[in-house]
C-alpha positions as CSV (number, residue, x, y, z in Angstrom):
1,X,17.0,-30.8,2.8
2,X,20.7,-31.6,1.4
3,X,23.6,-30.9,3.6
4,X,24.6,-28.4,1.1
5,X,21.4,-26.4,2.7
6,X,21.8,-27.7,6.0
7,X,24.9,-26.2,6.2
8,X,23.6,-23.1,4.4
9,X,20.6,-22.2,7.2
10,X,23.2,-23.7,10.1
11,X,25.8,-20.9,9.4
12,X,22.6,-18.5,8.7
13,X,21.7,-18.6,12.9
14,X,25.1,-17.4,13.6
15,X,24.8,-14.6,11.4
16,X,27.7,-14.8,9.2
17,X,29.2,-12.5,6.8
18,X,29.8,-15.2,3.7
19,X,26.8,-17.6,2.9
20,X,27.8,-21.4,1.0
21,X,26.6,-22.4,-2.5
22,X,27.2,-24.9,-4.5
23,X,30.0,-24.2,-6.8
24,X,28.3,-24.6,-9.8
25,X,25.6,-22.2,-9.3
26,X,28.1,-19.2,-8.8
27,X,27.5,-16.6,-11.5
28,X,29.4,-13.2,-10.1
29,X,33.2,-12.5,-8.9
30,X,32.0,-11.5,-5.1
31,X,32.3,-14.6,-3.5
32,X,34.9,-16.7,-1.8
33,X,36.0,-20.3,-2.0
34,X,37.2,-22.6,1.5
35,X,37.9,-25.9,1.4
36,X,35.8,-26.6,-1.9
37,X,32.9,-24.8,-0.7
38,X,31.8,-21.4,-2.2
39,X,31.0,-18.5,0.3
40,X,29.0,-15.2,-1.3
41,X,29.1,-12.4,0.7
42,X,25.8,-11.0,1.1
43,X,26.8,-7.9,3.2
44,X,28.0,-5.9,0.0
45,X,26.1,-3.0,-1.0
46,X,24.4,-2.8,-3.3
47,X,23.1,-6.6,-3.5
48,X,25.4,-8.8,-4.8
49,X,28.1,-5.9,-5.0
50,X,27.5,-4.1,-8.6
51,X,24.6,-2.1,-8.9
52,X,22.3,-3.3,-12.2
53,X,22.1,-0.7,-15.3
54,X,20.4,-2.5,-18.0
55,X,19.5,1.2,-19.7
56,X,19.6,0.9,-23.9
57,X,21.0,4.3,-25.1
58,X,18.4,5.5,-27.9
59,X,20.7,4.2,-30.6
60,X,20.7,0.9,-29.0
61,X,17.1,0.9,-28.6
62,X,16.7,1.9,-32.0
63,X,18.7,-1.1,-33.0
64,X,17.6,-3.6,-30.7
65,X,13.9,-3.3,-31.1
66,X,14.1,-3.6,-34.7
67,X,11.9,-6.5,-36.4
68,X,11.5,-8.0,-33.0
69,X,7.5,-9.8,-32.2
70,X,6.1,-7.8,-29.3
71,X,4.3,-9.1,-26.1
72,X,2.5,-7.1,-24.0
73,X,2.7,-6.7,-20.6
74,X,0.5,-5.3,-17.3
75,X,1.1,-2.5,-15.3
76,X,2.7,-4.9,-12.4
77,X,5.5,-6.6,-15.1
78,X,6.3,-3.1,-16.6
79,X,7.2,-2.0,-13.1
80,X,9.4,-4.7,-12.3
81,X,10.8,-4.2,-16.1
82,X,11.8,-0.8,-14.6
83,X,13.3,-1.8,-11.0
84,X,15.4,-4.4,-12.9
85,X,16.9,-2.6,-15.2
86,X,17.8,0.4,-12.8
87,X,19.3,-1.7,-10.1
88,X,16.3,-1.5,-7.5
89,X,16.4,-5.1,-7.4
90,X,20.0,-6.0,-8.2
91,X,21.6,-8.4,-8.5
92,X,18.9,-9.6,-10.5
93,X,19.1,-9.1,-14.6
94,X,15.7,-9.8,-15.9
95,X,13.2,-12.5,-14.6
96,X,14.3,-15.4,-12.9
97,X,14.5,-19.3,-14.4
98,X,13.3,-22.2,-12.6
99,X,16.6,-22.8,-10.3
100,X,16.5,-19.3,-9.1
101,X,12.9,-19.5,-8.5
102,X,12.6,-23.0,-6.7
103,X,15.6,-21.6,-4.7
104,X,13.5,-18.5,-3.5
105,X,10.8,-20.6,-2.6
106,X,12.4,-23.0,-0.9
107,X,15.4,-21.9,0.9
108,X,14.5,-17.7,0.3
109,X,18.2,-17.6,-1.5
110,X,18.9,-17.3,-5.8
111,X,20.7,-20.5,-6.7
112,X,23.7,-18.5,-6.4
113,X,23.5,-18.0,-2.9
114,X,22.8,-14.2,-2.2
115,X,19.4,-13.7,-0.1
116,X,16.2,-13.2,-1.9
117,X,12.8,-13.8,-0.7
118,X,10.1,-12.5,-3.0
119,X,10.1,-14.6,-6.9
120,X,10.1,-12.1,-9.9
121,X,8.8,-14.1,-12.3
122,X,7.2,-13.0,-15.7
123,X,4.0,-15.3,-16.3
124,X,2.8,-15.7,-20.3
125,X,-0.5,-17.4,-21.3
126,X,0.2,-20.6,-23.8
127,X,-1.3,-19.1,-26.2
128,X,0.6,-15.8,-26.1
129,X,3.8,-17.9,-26.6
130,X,2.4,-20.2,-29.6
131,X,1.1,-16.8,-31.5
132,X,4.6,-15.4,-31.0
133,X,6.4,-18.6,-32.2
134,X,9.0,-17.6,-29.7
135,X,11.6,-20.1,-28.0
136,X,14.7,-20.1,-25.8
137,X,17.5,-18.0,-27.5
138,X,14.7,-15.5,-28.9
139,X,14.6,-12.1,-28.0
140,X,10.9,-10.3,-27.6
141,X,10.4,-6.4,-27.3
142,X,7.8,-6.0,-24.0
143,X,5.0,-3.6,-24.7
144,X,2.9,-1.5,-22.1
145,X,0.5,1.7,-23.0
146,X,0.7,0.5,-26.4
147,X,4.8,1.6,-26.6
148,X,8.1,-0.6,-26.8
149,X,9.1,-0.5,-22.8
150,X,12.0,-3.9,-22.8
151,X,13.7,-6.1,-24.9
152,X,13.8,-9.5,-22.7
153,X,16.2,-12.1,-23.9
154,X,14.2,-15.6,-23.8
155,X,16.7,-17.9,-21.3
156,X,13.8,-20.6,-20.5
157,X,10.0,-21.2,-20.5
158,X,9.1,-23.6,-17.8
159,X,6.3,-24.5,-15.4
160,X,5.9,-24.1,-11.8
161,X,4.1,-25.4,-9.1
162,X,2.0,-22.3,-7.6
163,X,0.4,-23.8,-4.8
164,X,4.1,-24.7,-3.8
165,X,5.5,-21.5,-4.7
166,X,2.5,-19.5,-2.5
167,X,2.8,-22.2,0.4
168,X,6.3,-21.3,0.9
169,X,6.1,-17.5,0.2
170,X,3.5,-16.5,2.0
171,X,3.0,-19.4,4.5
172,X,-0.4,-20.0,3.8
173,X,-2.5,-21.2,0.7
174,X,-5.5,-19.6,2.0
175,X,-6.9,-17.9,-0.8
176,X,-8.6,-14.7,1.0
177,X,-4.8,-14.1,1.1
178,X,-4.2,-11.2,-1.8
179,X,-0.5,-12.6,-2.0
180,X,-2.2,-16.4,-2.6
181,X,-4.3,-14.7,-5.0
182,X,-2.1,-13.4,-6.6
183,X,0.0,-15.9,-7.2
184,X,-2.9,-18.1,-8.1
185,X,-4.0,-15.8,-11.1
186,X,-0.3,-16.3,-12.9
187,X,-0.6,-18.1,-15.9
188,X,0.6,-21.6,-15.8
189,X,4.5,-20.5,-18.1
190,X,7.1,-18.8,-16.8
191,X,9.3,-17.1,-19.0
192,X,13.1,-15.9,-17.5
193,X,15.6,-13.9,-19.3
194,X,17.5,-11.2,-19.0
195,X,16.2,-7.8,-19.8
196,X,17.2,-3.9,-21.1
197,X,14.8,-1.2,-21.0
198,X,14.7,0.7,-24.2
199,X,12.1,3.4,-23.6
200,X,12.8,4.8,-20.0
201,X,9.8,5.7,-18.3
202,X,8.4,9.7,-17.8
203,X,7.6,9.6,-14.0
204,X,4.3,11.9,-13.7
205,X,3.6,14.9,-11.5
206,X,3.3,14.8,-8.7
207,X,5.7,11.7,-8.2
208,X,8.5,13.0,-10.7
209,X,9.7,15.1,-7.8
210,X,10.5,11.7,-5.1
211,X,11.3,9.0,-7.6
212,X,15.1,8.4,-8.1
213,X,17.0,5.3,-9.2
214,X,19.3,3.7,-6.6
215,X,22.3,5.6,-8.7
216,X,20.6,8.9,-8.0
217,X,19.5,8.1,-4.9
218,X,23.2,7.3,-3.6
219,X,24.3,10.6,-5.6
220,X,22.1,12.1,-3.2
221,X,23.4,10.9,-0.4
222,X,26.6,11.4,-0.8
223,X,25.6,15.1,-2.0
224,X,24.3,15.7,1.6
225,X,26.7,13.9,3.6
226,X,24.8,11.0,4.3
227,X,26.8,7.8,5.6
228,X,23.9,6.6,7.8
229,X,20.6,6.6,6.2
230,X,17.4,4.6,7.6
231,X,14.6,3.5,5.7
232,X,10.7,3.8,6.6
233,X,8.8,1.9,4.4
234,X,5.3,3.3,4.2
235,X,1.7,3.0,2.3
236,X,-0.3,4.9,4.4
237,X,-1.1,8.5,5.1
238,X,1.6,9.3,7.8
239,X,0.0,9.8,11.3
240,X,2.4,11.0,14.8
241,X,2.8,7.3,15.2
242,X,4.7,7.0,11.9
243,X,6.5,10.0,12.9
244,X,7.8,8.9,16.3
245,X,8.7,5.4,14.9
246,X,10.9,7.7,12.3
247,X,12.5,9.6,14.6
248,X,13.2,6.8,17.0
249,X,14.6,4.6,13.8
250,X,16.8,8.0,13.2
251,X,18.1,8.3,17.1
252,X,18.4,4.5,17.5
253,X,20.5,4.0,14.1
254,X,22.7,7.5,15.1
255,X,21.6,8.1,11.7
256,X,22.6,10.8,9.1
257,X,19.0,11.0,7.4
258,X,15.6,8.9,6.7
259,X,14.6,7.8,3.5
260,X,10.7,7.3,3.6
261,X,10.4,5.0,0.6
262,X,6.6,5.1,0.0
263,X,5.4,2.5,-2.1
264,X,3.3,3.1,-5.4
265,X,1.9,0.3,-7.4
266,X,-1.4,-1.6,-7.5
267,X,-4.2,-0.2,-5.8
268,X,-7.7,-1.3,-4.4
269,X,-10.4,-0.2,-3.4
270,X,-10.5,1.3,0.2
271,X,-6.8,2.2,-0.3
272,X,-5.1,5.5,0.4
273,X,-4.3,7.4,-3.0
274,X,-1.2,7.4,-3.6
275,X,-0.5,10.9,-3.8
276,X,-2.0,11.5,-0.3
277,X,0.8,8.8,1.2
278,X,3.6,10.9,-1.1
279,X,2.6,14.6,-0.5
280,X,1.4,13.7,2.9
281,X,5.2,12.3,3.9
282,X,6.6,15.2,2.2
283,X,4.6,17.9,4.1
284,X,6.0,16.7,7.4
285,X,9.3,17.6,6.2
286,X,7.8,21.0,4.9
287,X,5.9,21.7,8.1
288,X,9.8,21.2,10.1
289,X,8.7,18.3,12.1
290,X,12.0,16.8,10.5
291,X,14.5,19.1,9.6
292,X,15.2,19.2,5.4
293,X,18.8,17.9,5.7
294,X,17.5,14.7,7.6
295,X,14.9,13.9,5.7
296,X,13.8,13.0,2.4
297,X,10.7,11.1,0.8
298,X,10.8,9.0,-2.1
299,X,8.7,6.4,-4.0
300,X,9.2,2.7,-5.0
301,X,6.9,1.0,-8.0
302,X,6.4,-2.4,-5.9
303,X,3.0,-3.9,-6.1
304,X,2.7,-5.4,-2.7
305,X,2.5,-9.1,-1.9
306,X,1.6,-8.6,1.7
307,X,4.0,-11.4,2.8
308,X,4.8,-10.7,6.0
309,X,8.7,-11.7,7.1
310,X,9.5,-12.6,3.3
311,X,8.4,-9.2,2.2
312,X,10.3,-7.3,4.9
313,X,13.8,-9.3,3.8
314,X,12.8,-7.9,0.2
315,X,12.0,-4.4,1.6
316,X,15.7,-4.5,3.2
317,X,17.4,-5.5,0.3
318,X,15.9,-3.4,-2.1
319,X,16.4,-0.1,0.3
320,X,20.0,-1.5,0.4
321,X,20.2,-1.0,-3.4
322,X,19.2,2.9,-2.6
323,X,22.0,3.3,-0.5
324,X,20.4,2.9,2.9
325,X,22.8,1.4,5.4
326,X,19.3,0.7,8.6
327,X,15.5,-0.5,7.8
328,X,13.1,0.2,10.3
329,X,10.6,-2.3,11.1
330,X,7.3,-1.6,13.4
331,X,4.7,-4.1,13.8
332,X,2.9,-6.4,11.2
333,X,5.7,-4.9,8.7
334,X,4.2,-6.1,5.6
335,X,1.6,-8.1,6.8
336,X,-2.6,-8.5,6.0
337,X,-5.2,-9.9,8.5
338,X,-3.9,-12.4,11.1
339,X,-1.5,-14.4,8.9
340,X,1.5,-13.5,10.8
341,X,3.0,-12.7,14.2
342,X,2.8,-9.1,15.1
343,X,7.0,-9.2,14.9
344,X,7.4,-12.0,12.3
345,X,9.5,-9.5,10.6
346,X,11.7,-9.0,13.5
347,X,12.6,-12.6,14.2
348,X,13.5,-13.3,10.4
349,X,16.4,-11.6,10.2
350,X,17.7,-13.7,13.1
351,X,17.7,-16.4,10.9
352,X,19.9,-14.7,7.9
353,X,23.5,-13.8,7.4
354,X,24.6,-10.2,7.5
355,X,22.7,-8.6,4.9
356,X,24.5,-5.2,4.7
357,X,22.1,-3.3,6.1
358,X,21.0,-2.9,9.6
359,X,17.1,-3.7,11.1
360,X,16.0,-1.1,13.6
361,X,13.5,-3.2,15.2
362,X,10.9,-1.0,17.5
363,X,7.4,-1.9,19.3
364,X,4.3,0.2,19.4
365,X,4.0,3.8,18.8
366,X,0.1,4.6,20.7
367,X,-1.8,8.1,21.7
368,X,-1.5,8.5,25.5
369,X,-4.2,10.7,27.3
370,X,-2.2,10.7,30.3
371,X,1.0,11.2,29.4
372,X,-1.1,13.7,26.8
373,X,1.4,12.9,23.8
374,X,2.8,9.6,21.3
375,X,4.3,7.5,23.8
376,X,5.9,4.1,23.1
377,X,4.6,0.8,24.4
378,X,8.6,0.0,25.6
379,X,8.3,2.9,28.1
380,X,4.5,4.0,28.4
381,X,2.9,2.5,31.7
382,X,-0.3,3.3,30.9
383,X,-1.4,0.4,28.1
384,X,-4.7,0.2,29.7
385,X,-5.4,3.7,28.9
386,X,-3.7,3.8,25.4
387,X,-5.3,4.8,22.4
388,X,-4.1,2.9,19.1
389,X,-3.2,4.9,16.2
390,X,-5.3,2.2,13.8
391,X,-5.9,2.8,10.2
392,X,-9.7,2.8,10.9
393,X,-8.7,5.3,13.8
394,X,-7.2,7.7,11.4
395,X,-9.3,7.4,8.7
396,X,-12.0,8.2,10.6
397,X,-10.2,11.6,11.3
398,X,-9.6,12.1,7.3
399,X,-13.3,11.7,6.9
400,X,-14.3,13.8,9.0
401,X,-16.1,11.6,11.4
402,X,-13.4,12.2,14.8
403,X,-12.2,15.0,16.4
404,X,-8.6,14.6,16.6
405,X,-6.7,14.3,19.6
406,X,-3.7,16.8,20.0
407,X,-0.7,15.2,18.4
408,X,-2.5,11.7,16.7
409,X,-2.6,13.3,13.2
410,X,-1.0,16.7,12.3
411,X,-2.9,19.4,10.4
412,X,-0.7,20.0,8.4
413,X,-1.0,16.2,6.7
414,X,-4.8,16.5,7.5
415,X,-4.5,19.1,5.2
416,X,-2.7,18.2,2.3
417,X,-4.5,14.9,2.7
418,X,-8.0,16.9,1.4
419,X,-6.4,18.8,-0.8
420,X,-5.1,15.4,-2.4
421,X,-8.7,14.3,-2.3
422,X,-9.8,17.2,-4.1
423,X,-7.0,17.1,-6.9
424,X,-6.1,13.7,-7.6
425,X,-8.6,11.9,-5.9
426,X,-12.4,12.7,-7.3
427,X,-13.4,14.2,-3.6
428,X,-11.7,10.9,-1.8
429,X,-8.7,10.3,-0.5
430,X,-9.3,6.7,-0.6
431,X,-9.3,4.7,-3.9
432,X,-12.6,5.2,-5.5
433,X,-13.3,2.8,-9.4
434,X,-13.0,6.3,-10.6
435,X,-10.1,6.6,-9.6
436,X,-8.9,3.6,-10.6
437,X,-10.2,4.0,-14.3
438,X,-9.5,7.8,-14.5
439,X,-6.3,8.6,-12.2
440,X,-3.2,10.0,-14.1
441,X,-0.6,7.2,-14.3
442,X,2.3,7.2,-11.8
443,X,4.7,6.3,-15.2
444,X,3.7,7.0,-19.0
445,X,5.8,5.9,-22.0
446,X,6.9,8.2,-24.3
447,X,5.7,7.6,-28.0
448,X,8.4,5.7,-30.1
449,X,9.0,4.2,-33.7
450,X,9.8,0.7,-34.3
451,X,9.0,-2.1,-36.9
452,X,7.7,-5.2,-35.2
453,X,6.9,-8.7,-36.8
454,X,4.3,-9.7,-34.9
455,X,1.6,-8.2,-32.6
456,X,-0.4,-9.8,-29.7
């Protein structure tokens, strides 16, 4: 480690407000120079103090697109094509290059110092890139369902190391690990540019309702009052555990409002639909177990990596881009099997500067048959007796095979979880292949002309 980083994670323990980078990595105005050394400021919201809008009018589209060889892309890059360009994942402008990448890894910061944990990367088969005959300084219009969706500016093609990359990212290179899959499956060429989105997406029913960019989203907020505003990040069918952890996140942070920011994206198998999560959120604001002006459910296109501590420092930032000013974290926030401590994603943030948005860090939320109610594992005396709100718990309530006990699941979200089933889902609530081959898409382009060169 260079003393350049040494210095870096020394100053990150005491939780500063400015974070050091070389000087010649510095690419925005928000830092601050002492004694030769450059500080960023990592507290400014949104990330890296501007908010990203990489939105072609349709007159620059038109333009733009012209001529250009096209490259399409899966469902996972198109989404990221979308949270860049609106700002969800500012300060980033397109894909990252190699030093922004290696820096991720390595020490969890872009090469200009601001925090980031999670690469963005845009992998491209060999092949792909000799058909095209594209090189640095091209610019190549990004396809998905068969429409224009991006024009990315070509910066760099390089390799990187996965097993590194997946090592340092998720902590493991055990490959039962979906993140280390993941990872694994990438083509072996990067390719980093900057981006603009030229056909914004149409967000489908019923999802059109809760998505909003991070400029809307803060519109919002500002509509309603909201100075204070605590994020619950969620992929599950909300049970009174959820809830409580909501409503202590809300009383702990003296908050204005809670932003459940369910995340949509890649599916499998065994999975709750993703309607269910989003309509079952919703409902317990319509059913008045949170009052409309405190509470308001929304969706992120994120394809989780299941990284455990990284991911929750990426959940933070990116709900810091929507405005939010607290993130609450439970247990295993982000995590899959046994990979990571039950509060891995607590401790992290001891080990970063002030990132400009405030952790709400809470314990268990459990069913109590004796104090007949949710009771929390920081004041409940009666572990021995407790009853764990588990996903297999709760699911056996959605199927039908348990009896609920008063207060683990509300009916109203029991509810609206079957008639998901029945609507979206084929007769399941739970990702079925048919509904992975037949579901409506959470995004759809819109048909558009343009004149390409080349098609892959």
């Amino acid at each position: 480690m260079s003393a350049t980083e040494n210095y870096l994670w020394t100053l990150g323990a005491s939780q500063p407000r400015f974070f050091p980078v070389m000087k010649s990595l510095i690419h925005r105005e928000s830092h601050l120079e002492v004694g030769g050394i450059v500080l960023v400021d990592n507290s400014l919201s949104p990330h890296g103090g501007v908010l990203v809008d990489r939105v072609a009018s349709p007159e620059e589209a038109a333009r733009m697109i012209k001529g250009l060889p096209r490259l399409a892309v899966r469902e996972q890059i198109a989404r990221e094509c979308v949270n860049i360009a609106y700002g969800f994942f500012s300060p980033l402008e397109g894909f990252m290059g190699q030093a922004d990448v290696d820096s991720v890894v390595r020490n969890m910061t872009l090469a200009s110092g601001y925090v980031w944990s999670i690469p963005i990367v845009m992998d491209v088969s060999n092949d792909e890139l000799t058909s095209l005959g594209v090189g640095v300084g091209d610019s190549v219009l990004l396809t998905n369902q068969d429409q224009p969706l991006a024009v990315l500016e070509v910066e760099e093609i390089f390799s990187y190391d996965k097993e590194l990359m997946a090592g340092h990212v998720y902590g493991t290179n055990d490959l039962a690990h979906p993140g280390v899959m993941r990872t694994n499956s990438l083509e072996d060429t990067f390719v980093s540019g900057p981006i603009t989105l030229v056909n914004p997406p149409v967000i489908n029913p019923p999802f059109d309702e809760f998505w909003k960019t991070p400029r809307q989203m803060r519109e919002l907020f500002a509509d309603r009052g909201w100075t204070k505003v605590v994020a619950h990040q969620s992929r599950n069918v909300p049970h009174s555990g959820h809830e409580w952890l909501m409503k202590g996140a809300y009383l702990s942070a003296e908050a204005d409002g809670i932003l459940v920011s369910a995340v949509v994206g890649e599916k499998k198998l065994g999975d709750y639909i993703d309607e269910a999560i989003v309509l079952g959120h919703n409902r317990l604001r319509e059913g008045r177990f949170f009052r409309e002006d405190v509470h308001q459910t929304s969706t992120l296109m994120w394809d989780m990596r299941y990284a455990g501590p990284r991911e929750a420092v990426f959940h933070a930032l990116v709900r810091k881009n929507l405005g939010c000013t607290h993130h609450m974290f439970g247990r295993d926030h982000a995590g899959v099997g046994d990979y990571y401590d039950t509060y891995a994603a607590h401790n992290i943030f001891s080990e970063l500067p002030d990132l400009g948005i405030k952790s709400v860090l809470t314990l268990e939320w459990w069913y109590c048959p004796v104090c007949a109610g949710v009771a929390y594992e920081g004041l409940c005396g009666h572990r021995d007796q407790k009853q764990d709100l588990s996903g297999t718990f709760i699911r056996s309530i959605i199927q039908g095979g348990t009896e609920p006990e008063p207060l683990t699941l509300r009916a109203e979200v029991l509810e609206v979880t079957g008639h998901c089933a029945k609507k979206y889902g084929f007769g399941s609530p739970f990702v079925t292949e048919e509904y992975l081959e037949n579901r409506t898409p959470v995004m759809s382009l819109a048909a558009m002309d343009c004149t390409c060169s080349c098609e892959t």
